[in-house]
C-alpha distance (Angstrom), angle and dihedral (degrees) to the residues before:
residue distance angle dihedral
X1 . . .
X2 3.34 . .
X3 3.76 92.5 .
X4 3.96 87.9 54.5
X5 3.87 90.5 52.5
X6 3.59 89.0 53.6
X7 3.47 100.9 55.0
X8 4.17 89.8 47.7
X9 3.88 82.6 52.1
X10 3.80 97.3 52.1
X11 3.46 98.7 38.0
X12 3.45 93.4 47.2
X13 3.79 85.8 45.8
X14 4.03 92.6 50.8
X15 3.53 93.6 60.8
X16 3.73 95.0 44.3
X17 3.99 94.6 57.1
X18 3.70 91.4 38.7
X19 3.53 88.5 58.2
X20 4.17 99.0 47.4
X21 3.91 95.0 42.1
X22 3.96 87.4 56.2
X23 3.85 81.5 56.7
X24 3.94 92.4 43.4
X25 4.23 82.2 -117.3
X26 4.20 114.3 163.5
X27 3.73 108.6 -114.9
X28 3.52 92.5 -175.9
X29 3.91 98.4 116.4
X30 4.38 88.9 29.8
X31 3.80 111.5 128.4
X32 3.34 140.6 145.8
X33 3.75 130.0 -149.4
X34 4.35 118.5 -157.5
X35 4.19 120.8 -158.5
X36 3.85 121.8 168.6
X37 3.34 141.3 -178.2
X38 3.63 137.4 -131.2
X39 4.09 123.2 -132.0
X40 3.41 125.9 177.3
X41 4.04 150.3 -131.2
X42 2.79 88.0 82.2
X43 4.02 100.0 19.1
X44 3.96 113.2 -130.6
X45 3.38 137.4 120.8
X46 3.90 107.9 -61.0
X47 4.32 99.1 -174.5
X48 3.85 132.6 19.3
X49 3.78 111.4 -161.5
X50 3.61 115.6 -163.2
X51 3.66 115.2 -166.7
X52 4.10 112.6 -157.5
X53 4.06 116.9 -152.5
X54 4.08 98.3 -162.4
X55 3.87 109.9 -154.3
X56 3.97 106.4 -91.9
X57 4.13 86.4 -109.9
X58 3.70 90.4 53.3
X59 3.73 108.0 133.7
X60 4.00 113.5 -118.2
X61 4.40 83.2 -148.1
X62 4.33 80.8 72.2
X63 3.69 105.5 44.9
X64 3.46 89.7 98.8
X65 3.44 97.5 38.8
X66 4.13 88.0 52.0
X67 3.33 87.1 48.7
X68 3.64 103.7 64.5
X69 4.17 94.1 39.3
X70 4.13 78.3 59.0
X71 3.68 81.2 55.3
X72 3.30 104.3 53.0
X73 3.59 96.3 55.4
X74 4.04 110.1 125.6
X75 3.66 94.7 -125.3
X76 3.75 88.9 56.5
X77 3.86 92.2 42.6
X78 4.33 98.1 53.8
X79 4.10 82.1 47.8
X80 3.31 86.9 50.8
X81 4.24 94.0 47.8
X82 3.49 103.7 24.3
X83 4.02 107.2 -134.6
X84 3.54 122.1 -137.2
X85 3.75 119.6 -101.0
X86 3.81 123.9 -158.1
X87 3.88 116.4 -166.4
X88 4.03 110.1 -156.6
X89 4.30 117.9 -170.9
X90 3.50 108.9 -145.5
């Protein structure tokens, strides 16, 4: 799981920086920490909580505006809409 909360984290985290360099905002103290939890029947990973650390200049006027380029992350999207998977023995 810890490979799945990774990807979450930098995706999530891709998006984010992409969106303050294109307004020439530090990301020096960025970061962004993952937790989940497990549930079970069947057991997986029931919540992903990312926790964003905006650079101490961030700009209150974008927090919305961050917030949605965090969203639109493709991790975050197939979570969202669960794709189909097809499993194939060979």
């Amino acid at each position: 799981m810890e490979f799945l909360a990774a990807s979450i984290g930098a995706c999530a985290g891709y998006f984010a920086v992409k969106f303050m360099t294109a307004r020439d905002i530090d990301t020096g103290d960025f970061k962004i920490d993952v937790d989940y939890q497990y549930v079970d029947n069947p057991r997986r990973v029931g919540k992903f909580e990312l926790k964003v650390t905006l650079p101490r200049e961030f700009p209150e006027k974008y927090h919305q505006a961050v917030m949605r380029a965090i969203k639109t992350c493709t991790v975050h999207n197939t979570f969202e809409v669960p794709p189909d998977i097809d499993v194939e023995l060979i």
